[in-house]
C-alpha positions as CSV (number, residue, x, y, z in Angstrom):
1,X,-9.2,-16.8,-6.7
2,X,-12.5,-17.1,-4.4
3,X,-14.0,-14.3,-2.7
4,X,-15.6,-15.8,0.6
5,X,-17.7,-13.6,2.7
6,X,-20.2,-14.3,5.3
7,X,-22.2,-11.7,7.1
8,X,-22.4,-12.0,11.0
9,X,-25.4,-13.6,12.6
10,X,-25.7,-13.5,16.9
11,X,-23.9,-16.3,17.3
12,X,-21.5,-16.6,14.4
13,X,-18.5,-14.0,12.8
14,X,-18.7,-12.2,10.1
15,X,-15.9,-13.4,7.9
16,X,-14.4,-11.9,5.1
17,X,-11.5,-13.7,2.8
18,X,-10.9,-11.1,-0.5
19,X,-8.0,-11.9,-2.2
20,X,-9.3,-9.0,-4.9
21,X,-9.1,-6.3,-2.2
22,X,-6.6,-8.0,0.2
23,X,-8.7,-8.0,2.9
24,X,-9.1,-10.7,5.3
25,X,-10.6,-10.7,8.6
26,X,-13.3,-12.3,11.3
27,X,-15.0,-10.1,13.7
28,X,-18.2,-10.6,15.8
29,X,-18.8,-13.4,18.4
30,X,-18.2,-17.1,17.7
31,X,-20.0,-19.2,19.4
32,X,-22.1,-20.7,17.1
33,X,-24.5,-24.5,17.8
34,X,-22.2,-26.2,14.9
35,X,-19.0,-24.5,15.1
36,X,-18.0,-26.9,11.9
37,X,-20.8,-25.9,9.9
38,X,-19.6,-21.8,10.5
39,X,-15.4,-22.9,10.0
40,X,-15.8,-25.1,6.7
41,X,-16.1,-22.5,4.3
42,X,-12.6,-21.0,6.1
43,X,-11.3,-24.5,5.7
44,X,-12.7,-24.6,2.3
45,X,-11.0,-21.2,1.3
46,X,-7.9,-22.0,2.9
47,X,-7.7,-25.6,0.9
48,X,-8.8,-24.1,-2.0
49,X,-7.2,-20.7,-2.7
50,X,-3.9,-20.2,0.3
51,X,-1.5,-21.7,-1.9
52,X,-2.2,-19.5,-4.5
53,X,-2.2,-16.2,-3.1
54,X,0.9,-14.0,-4.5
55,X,0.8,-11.0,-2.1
56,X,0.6,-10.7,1.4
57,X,-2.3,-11.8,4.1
58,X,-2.8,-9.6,7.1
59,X,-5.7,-11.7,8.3
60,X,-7.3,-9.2,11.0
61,X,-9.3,-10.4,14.3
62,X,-11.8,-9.0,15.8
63,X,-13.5,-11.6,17.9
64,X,-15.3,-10.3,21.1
65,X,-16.2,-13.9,22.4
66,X,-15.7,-17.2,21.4
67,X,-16.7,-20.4,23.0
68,X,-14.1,-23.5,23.5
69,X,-15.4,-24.6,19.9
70,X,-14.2,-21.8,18.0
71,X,-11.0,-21.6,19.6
72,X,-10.6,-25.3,19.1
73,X,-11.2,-24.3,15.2
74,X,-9.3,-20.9,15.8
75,X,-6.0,-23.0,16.6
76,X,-6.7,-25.2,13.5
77,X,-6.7,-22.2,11.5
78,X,-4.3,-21.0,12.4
79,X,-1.6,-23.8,12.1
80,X,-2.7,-24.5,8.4
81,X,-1.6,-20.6,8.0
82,X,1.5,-21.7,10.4
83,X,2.4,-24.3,7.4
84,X,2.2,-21.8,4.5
85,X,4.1,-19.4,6.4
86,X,6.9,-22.2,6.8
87,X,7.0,-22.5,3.3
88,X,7.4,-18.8,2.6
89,X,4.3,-17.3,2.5
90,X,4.1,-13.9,3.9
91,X,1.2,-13.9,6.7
92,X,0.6,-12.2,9.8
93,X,-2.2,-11.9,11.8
94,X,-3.7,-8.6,13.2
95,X,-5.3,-9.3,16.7
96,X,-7.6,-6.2,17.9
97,X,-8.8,-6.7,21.4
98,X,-10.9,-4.9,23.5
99,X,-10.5,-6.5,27.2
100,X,-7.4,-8.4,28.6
101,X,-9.4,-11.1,28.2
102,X,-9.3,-11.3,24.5
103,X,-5.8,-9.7,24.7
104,X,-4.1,-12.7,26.5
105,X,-6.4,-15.2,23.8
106,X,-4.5,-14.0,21.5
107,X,-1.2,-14.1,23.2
108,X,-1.6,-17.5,24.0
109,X,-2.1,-18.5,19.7
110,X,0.9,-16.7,19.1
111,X,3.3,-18.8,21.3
112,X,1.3,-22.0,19.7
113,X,1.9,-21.1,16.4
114,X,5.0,-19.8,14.5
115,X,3.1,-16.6,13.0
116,X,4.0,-13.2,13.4
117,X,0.8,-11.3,15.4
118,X,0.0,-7.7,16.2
119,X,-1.8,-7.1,18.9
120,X,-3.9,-4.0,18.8
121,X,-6.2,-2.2,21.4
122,X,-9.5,-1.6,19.5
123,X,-12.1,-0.5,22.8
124,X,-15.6,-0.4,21.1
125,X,-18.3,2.0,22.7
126,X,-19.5,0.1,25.3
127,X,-15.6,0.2,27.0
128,X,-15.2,4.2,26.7
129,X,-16.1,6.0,29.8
């Protein structure tokens, strides 16, 4: 299977898809001038290599802002995993948050789509006194 990874710029994630290491996860700010341009290759990746993974996906988030775009292509993410879950595949998404903000993002995806998340309190340096 693919390895896709794609180092952070200011105004897209960093996105990692590893099926070698199991690691999965998209962190940074989204907010990017062609939000299609920065979710095809996760579209990609997901047409190409989901249906084929043989182990489980703990796909972790750590988004500190995202425009309407992303969450637009957030939610479409989200229900192609929603569709392999249906049929047995074993994902779960690990939501790290630093503000109730974020928090509540991601408590709104998980009553959208039927995908077990975690929701985990992650304060960077900027939020610790």
């Amino acid at each position: 299977m693919e390895t896709l990874i794609l180092k952070a710029t200011k105004t897209n994630p960093y996105i990692c898809f590893d099926p070698s290491s199991k690691k999965y996860e998209i962190s940074g700010q989204s907010f990017p001038e062609n939000p299609m341009v920065a979710f095809d290759p996760i579209f990609d990746w997901l047409s190409n290599n989901l249906a084929k993974l043989d182990h489980q996906m703990e796909l972790t988030l750590q988004v500190d802002y995202f425009n309407s775009a992303s969450n637009r292509l957030l939610l479409k993410m989200f229900r192609i995993l929603e569709v392999q879950v249906q049929a047995g595949k074993d994902i779960r998404i690990l939501w790290n948050y630093e503000d109730e903000e974020i928090q509540n993002d991601g408590i709104i995806f998980s009553r959208i789509v039927n995908i077990p998340f975690e929701f985990v309190y992650k304060p960077t340096y900027d939020n610790i006194d």
